[in-house]
C-alpha positions as CSV (number, residue, x, y, z in Angstrom):
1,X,-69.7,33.5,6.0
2,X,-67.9,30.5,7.3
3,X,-68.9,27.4,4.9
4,X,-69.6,24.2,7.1
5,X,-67.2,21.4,7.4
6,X,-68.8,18.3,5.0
7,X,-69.6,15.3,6.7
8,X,-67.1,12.3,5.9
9,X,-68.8,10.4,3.7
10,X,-70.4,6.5,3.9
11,X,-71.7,3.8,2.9
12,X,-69.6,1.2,1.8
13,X,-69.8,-2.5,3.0
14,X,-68.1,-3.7,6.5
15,X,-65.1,-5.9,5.3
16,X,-65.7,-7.3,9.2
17,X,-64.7,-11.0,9.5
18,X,-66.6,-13.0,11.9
19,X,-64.9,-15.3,14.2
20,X,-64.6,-18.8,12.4
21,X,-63.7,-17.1,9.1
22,X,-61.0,-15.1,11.2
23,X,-59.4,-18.2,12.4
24,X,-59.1,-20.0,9.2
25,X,-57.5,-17.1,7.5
26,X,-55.2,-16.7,10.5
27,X,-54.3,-20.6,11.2
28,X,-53.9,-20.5,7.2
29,X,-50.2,-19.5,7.4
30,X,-49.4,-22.2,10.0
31,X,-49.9,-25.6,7.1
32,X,-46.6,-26.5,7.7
33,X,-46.4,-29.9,9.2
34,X,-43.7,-28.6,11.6
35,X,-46.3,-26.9,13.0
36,X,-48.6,-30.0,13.6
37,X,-47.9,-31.1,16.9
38,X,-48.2,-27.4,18.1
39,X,-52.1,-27.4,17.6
40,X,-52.9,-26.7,21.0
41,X,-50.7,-23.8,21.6
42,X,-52.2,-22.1,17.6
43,X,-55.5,-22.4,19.3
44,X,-54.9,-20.2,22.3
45,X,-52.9,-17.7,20.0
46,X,-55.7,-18.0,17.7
47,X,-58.0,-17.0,20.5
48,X,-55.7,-13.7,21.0
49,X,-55.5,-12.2,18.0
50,X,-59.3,-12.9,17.8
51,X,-59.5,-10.7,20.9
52,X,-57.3,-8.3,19.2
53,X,-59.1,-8.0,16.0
54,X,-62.7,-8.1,17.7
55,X,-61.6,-5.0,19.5
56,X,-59.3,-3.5,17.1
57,X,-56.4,-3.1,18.8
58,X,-54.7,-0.9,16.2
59,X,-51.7,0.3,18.4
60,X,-51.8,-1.7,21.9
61,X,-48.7,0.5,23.1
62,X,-49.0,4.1,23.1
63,X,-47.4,7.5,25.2
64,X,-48.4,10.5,26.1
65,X,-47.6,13.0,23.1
66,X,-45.8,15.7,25.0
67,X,-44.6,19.1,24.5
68,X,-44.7,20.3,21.5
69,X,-47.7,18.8,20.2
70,X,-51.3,20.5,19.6
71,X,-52.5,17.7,22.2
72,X,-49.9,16.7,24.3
73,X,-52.1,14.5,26.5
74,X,-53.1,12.5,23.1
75,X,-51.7,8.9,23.2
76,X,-49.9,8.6,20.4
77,X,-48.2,4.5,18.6
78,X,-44.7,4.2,19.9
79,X,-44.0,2.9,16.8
80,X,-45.0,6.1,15.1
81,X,-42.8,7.9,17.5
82,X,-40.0,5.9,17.3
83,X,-40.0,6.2,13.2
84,X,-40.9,10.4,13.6
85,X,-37.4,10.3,15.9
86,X,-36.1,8.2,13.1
87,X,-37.1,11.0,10.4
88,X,-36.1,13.9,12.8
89,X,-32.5,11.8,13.4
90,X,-32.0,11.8,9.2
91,X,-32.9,15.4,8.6
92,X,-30.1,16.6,10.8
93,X,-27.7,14.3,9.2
94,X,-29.0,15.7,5.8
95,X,-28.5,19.4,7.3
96,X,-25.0,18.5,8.7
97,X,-22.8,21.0,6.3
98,X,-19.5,18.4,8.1
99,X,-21.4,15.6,7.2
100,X,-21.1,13.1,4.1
101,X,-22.7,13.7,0.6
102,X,-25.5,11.4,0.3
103,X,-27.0,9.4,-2.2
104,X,-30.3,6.9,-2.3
105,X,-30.3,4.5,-5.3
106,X,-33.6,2.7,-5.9
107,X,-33.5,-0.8,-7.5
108,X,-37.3,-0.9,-8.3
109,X,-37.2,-4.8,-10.3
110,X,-38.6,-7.2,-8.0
111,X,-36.4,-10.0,-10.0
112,X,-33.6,-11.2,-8.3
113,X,-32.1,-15.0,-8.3
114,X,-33.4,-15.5,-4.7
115,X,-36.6,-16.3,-5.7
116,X,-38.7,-17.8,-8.4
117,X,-37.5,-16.2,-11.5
118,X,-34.1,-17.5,-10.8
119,X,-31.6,-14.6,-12.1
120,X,-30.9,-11.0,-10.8
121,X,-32.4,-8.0,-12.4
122,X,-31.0,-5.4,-15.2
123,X,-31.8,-2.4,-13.0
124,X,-29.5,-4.2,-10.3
125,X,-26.5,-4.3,-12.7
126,X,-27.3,-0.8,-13.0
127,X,-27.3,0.6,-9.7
128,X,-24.2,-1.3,-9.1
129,X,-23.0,0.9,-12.2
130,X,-24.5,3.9,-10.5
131,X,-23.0,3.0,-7.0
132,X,-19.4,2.7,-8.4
133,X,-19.6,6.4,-9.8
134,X,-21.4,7.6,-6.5
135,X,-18.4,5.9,-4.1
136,X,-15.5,7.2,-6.5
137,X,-16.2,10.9,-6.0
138,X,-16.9,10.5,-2.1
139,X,-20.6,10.0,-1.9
140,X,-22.1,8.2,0.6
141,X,-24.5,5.6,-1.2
142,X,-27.5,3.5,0.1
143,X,-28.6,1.1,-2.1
144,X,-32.2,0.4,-1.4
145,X,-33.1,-2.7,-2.9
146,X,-37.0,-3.2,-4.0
147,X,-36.6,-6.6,-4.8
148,X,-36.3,-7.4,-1.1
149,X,-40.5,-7.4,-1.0
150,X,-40.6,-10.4,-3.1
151,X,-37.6,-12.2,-1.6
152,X,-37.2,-11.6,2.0
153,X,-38.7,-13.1,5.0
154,X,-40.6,-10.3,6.9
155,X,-40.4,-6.9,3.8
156,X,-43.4,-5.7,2.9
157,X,-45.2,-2.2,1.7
158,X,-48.7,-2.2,2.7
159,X,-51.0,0.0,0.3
160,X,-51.7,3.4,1.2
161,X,-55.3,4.2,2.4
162,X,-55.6,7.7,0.7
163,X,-56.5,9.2,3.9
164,X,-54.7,12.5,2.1
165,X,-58.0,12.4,0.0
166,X,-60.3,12.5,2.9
167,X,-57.9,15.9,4.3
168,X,-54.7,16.4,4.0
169,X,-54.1,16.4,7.6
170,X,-55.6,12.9,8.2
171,X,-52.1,11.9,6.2
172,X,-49.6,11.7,9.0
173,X,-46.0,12.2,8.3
174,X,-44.7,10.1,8.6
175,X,-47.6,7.7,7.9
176,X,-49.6,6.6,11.0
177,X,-51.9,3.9,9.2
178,X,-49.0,0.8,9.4
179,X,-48.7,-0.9,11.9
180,X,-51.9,-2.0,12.3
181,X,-51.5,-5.0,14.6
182,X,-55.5,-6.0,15.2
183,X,-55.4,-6.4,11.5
184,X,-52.5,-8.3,11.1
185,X,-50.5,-5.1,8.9
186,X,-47.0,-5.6,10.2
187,X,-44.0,-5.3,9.1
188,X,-44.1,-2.7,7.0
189,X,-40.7,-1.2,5.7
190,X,-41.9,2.2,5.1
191,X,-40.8,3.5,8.5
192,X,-37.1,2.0,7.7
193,X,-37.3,3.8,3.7
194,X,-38.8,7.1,5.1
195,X,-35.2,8.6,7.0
196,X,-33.3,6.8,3.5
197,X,-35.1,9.5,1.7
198,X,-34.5,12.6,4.2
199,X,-31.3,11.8,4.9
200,X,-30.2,11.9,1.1
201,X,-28.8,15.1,-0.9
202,X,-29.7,12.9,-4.6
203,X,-32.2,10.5,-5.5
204,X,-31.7,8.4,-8.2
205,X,-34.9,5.5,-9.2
206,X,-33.8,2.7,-11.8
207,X,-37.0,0.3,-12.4
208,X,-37.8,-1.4,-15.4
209,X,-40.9,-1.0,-17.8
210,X,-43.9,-3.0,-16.0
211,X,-46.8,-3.2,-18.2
212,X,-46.5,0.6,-19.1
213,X,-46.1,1.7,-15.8
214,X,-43.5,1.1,-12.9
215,X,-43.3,-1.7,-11.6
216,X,-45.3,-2.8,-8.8
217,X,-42.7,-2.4,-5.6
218,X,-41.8,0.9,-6.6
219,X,-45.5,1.7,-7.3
220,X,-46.4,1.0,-3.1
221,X,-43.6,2.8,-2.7
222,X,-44.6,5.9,-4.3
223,X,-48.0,6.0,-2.6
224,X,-46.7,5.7,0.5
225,X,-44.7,8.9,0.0
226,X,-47.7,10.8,-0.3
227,X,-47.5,12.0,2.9
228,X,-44.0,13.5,2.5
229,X,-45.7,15.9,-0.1
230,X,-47.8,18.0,2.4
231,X,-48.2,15.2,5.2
232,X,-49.1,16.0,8.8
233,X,-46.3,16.2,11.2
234,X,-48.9,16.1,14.2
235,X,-51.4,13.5,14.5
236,X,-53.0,15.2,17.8
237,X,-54.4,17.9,15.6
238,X,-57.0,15.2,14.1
239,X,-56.6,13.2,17.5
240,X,-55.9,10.2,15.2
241,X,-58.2,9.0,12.2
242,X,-61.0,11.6,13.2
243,X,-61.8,12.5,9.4
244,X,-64.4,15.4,10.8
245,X,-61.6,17.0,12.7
246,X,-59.0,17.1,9.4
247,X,-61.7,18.1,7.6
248,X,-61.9,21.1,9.4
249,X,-57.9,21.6,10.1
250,X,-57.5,21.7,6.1
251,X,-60.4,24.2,5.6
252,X,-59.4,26.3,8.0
253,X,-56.0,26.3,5.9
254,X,-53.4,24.0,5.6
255,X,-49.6,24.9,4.0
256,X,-48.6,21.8,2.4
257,X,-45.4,20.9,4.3
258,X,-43.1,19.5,1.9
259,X,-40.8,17.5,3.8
260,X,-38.5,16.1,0.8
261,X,-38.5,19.6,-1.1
262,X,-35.0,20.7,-2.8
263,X,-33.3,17.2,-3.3
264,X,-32.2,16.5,-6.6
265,X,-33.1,13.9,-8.7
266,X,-32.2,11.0,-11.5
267,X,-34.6,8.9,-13.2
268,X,-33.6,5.7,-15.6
269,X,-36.1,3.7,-17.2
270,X,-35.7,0.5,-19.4
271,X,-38.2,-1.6,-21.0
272,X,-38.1,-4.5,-23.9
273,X,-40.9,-3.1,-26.2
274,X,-43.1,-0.1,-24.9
275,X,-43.5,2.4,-22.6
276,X,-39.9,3.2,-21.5
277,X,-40.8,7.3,-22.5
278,X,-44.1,7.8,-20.7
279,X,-42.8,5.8,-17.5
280,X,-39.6,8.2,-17.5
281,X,-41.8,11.2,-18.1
282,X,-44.3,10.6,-15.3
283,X,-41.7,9.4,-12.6
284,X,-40.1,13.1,-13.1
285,X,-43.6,14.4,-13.1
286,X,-43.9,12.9,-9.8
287,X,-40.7,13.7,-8.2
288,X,-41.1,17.5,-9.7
289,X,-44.6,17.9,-7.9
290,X,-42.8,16.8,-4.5
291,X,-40.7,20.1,-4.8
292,X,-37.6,17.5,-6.1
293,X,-35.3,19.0,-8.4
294,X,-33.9,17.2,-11.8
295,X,-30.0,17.1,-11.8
296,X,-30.0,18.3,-15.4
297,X,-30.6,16.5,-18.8
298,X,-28.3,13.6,-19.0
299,X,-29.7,12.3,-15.4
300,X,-33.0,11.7,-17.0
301,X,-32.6,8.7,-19.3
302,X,-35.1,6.2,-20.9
303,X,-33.5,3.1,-23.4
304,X,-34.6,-0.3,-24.8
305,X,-32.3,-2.8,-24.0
306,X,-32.8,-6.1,-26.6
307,X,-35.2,-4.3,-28.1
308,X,-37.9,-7.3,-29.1
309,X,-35.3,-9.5,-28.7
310,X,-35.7,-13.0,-26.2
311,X,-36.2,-12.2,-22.6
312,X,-33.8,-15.1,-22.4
313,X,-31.0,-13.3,-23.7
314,X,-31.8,-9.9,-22.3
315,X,-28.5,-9.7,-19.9
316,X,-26.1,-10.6,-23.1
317,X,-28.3,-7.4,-24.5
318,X,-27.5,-5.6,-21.7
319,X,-23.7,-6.5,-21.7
320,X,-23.2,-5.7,-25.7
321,X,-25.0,-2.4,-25.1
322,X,-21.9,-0.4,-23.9
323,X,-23.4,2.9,-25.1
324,X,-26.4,2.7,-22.7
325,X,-24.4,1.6,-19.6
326,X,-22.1,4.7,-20.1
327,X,-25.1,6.5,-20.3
328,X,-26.5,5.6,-17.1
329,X,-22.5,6.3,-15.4
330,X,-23.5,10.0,-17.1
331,X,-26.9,10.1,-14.9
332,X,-25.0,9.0,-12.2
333,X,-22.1,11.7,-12.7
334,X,-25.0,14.3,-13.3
335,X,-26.4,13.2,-10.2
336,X,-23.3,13.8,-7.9
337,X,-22.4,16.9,-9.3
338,X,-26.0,18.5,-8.3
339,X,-25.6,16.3,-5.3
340,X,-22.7,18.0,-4.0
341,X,-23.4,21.4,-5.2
342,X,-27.0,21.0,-2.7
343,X,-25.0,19.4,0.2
344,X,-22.7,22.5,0.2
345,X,-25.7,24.9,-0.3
346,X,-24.7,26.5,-3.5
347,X,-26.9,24.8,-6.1
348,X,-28.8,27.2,-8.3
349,X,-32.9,26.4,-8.5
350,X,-34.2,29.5,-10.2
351,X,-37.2,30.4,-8.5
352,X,-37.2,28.4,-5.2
353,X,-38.9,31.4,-3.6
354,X,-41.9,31.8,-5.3
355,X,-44.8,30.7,-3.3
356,X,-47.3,28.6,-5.1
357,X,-50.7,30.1,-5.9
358,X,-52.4,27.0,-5.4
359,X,-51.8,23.6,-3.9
360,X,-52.9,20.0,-4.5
């Protein structure tokens, strides 16, 4: 007997702005005095994104789906299809056997010197490390720089939603929630970091030790990427955000698409005092559930560097430790080797073929 499909559950309290507390929050950004003698013209664009946000304009330009959707008379975002074509365009440059080796470096410090703290990160010195081994044995490298969110006019990650624990298929790969222009949710950079990670034959993260976890760039990161790990290729199956109707896609069984399966992977973690270990170990947890692959032993790496020694004189640290900057040019090495091996199609991942018996 066929069990039921739950009810999406609720209950929790309208975060609903009214009118005169949306304006103040929208005008807030506009203090300026440059923007003074433009009071008139705020007003009337006040009184439009009002009208946006009153009616929740989510995604005021949208297309038929087409073939080869479940619905292909379901309007879908043309941003979402522009970053899908994005995705699709990256996994046949990551499938092209003529095609470069490819590498994705994250710097996940939010430090840099072009903002407040003044001086660039550690983990930036070493992904420059990493880079200069990647481009000497004929890798393609993309640096993607975290420290951009905290620096740079117009970067940001908005949180993820956890629509993946209402149903799996409610989590759209790639993700549908962003942008969200009645809310204000713009510029989000996911859809830009998304094809970075398809397109790439090795991942390699380098973040420093934030409070015992990673830090918090590479954090929004990471949960954005959940839908990469069993995400819905097809919004028109739940005809959007209908939580009822993913419900009912997932119960009636759902395979788990991993769409970044069989890349390999290198992890380097540095802290000051604590915590480098466990942030090592559950960033390979993490990239292991995806279906990743480690590149082998010396890619994984966790070090102090002026171990409880003055922040102030943590880059001297760095420069008198040469052991550890070799060790992360080892990581990188590592890297490449299992790199190319999985470009040319000939790296070994013993038991790739065995089907899970149960999924998240």
């Amino acid at each position: 007997m066929t069990k039921p499909t739950p009810e999406p559950r609720k209950g929790m309290p309208s975060p609903r702005l009214d009118e005169a507390t949306f304006r103040r929050r929208f005008l807030a950004r506009y203090v300026d005095p440059a923007f003074e003698p433009l009071q008139a013209e705020l007003s009337r664009i006040a009184d439009a994104a009002w009208d946006a946000y009153d009616n929740s304009r989510k995604a005021p330009h949208t297309q038929k789906a087409g073939a080869g959707y479940h619905d292909p008379g379901y309007d879908l975002a043309v941003d979402w299809l522009r970053a899908k074509a994005d995705i699709e365009a990256a996994q046949v440059r990551h499938d092209d056997p003529e095609g470069p080796c490819r590498v994705l470096i994250v710097n996940a410090s939010s430090r840099s010197e072009h903002t407040c703290p003044g001086e660039m990160s550690k983990s930036f010195r070493l992904a420059e490390l990493a880079r200069e081994v990647f481009a000497a044995d004929d890798i393609a490298v993309e640096i993607l720089d975290l420290s951009r969110l905290a620096s740079e006019f117009g970067r940001t990650i908005h949180p993820c939603k956890a629509c993946f624990s209402t149903a799996a298929p409610l989590c759209h790969w790639p993700c549908s929630c962003y942008p969200n222009y009645s809310l204000g949710q713009v510029d989000d950079w996911m859809n830009e970091i998304y094809p970075l990670w398809v397109e790439a034959h090795g991942i390699m993260i380098i973040t420093p030790v934030n409070w015992y976890q990673v830090s918090s760039p590479l954090k929004l990161m990471m949960d954005r990427l959940v839908c990469a790990d069993g995400g819905n290729p097809d919004p028109t199956l739940t005809h959007g955000k209908h939580a009822d109707e993913a419900k009912a896609v997932e119960l009636a069984g759902w395979d788990y698409p991993r769409h970044l399966e069989g890349r390999v992977f290198s992890v380097v973690v540095h802290g000051d005092v604590e915590g480098a270990e466990n942030v090592r170990r559950s960033l390979s947890d993490w990239l292991r559930f995806m279906d990743l692959v480690p590149a082998g032993v010396n890619a994984e790496l966790d070090r102090y560097i002026g171990y409880w020694e003055p922040y102030a004189t943590s880059h001297e640290a760095l420069d008198a430790d040469q052991a550890m900057q070799e060790e992360v040019r080892n990581a990188a090495r590592t890297l490449a080797q299992a790199a190319h091996a999985n470009h040319a199609g000939t790296l070994m991942m013993a038991g790739r073929s065995l089907k899970p018996p149960r999924q998240k």
